[in-house]
C-alpha positions as CSV (number, residue, x, y, z in Angstrom):
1,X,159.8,215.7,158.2
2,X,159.8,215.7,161.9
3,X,157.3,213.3,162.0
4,X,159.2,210.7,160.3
5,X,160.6,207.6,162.4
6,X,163.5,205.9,161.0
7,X,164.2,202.5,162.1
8,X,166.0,199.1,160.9
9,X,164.5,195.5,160.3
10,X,167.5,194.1,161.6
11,X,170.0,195.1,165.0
12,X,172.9,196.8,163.9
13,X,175.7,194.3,163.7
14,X,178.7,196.2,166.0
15,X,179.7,193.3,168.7
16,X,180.0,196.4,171.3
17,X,176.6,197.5,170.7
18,X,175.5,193.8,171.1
19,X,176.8,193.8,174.6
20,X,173.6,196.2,175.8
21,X,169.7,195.8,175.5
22,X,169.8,199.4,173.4
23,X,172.4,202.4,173.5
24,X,170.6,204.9,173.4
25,X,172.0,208.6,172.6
26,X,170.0,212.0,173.8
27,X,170.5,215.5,172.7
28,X,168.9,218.8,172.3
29,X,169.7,221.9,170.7
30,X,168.2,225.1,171.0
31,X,167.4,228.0,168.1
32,X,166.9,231.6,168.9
33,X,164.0,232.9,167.5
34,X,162.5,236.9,166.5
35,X,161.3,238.1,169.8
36,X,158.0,238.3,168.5
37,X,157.8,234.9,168.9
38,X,158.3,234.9,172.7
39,X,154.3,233.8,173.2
40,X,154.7,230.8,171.2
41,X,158.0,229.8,171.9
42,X,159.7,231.4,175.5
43,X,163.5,231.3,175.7
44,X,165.3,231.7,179.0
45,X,166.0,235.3,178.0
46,X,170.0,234.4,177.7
47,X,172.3,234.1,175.3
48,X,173.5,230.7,174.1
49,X,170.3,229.9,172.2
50,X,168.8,231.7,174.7
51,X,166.8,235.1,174.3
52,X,163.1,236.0,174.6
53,X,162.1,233.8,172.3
54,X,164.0,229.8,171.4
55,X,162.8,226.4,170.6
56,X,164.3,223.6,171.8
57,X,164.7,220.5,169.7
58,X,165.3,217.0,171.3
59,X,166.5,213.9,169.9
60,X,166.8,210.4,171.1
61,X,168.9,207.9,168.5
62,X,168.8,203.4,169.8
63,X,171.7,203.2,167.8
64,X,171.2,199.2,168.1
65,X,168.7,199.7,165.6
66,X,169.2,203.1,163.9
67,X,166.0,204.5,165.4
68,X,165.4,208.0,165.7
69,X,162.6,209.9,168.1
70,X,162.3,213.1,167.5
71,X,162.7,215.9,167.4
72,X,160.5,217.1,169.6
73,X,159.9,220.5,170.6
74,X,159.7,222.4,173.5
75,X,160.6,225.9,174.5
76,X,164.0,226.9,174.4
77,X,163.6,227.3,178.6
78,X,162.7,223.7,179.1
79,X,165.8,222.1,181.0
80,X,167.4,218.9,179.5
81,X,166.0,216.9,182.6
82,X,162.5,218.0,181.8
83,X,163.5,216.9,178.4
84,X,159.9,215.1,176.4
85,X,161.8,211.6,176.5
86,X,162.2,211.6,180.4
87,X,159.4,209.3,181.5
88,X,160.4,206.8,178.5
89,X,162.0,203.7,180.5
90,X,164.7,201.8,178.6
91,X,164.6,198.3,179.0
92,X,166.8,197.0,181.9
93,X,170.2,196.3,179.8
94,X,170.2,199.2,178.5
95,X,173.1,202.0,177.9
96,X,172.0,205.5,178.2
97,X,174.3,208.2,177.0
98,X,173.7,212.1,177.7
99,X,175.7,214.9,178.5
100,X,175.5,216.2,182.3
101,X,172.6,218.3,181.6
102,X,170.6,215.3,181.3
103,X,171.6,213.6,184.8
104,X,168.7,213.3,187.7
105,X,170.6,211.8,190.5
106,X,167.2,210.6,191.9
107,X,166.4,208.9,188.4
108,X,170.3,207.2,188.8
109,X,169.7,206.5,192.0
110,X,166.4,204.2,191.1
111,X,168.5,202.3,188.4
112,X,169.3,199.1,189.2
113,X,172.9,199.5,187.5
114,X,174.0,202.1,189.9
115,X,172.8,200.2,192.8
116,X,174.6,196.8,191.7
117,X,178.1,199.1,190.8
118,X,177.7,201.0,194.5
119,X,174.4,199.6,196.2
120,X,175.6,202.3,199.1
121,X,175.8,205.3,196.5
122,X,174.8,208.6,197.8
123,X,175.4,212.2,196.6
124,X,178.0,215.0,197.9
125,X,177.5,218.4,198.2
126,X,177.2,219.6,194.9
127,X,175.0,216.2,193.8
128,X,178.2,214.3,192.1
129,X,177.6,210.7,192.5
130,X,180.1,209.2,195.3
């Protein structure tokens, strides 16, 4: 089943969703696993979807056209920014929606968008956009 990719013949027909290239939503979720697992599938030893051993799965929706990627798996370890979608450019247009776990100020910082809002953006000292 997780090889199955869903996606419509025609955009979706939502005028706000019309306004962008894609929307595009990204999520993971992580499942603790039996310890004996840990050599297959290393968690970050936490709690939280954590412990020795967790898979992570992570899902990409274009909601422009109903299209689903994923999921993909990775160790439960594997930060959000290291997530298997993060060298998949969207076209320019494009709206990408993550939670903060997902942001790469040096990725922002190369997108055109943020340069035409802010073209003299730069970073404080905890790597919040200012």
């Amino acid at each position: 089943m997780v090889a199955v990719l869903v996606c419509a013949e025609q955009p979706v027909p939502l005028e706000l969703l019309h306004r962008f290239k894609s929307v595009v939503l990204e999520d993971s979720s992580s499942i603790t696993l039996p310890k004996e697992l840990a050599d297959c599938w290393a968690g970050s030893g936490g709690g939280s979807g954590g412990g020795e051993a967790a898979v992570k799965l992570h899902v990409r929706w274009n909601l422009t056209r109903g299209q689903i990627s994923g999921p993909c798996l990775t160790d439960g370890r594997v930060s959000d920014q290291c997530s298997p979608f993060h060298e998949a450019s969207l076209p320019t247009g494009s709206l990408y929606i993550a939670d903060l776990g997902y942001f790469d100020i040096e990725a922002a910082m190369r997108a055109s968008a943020i340069r035409e809002l802010h073209p003299h953006a730069s970073t404080n000292e905890h790597g919040l956009l200012h």
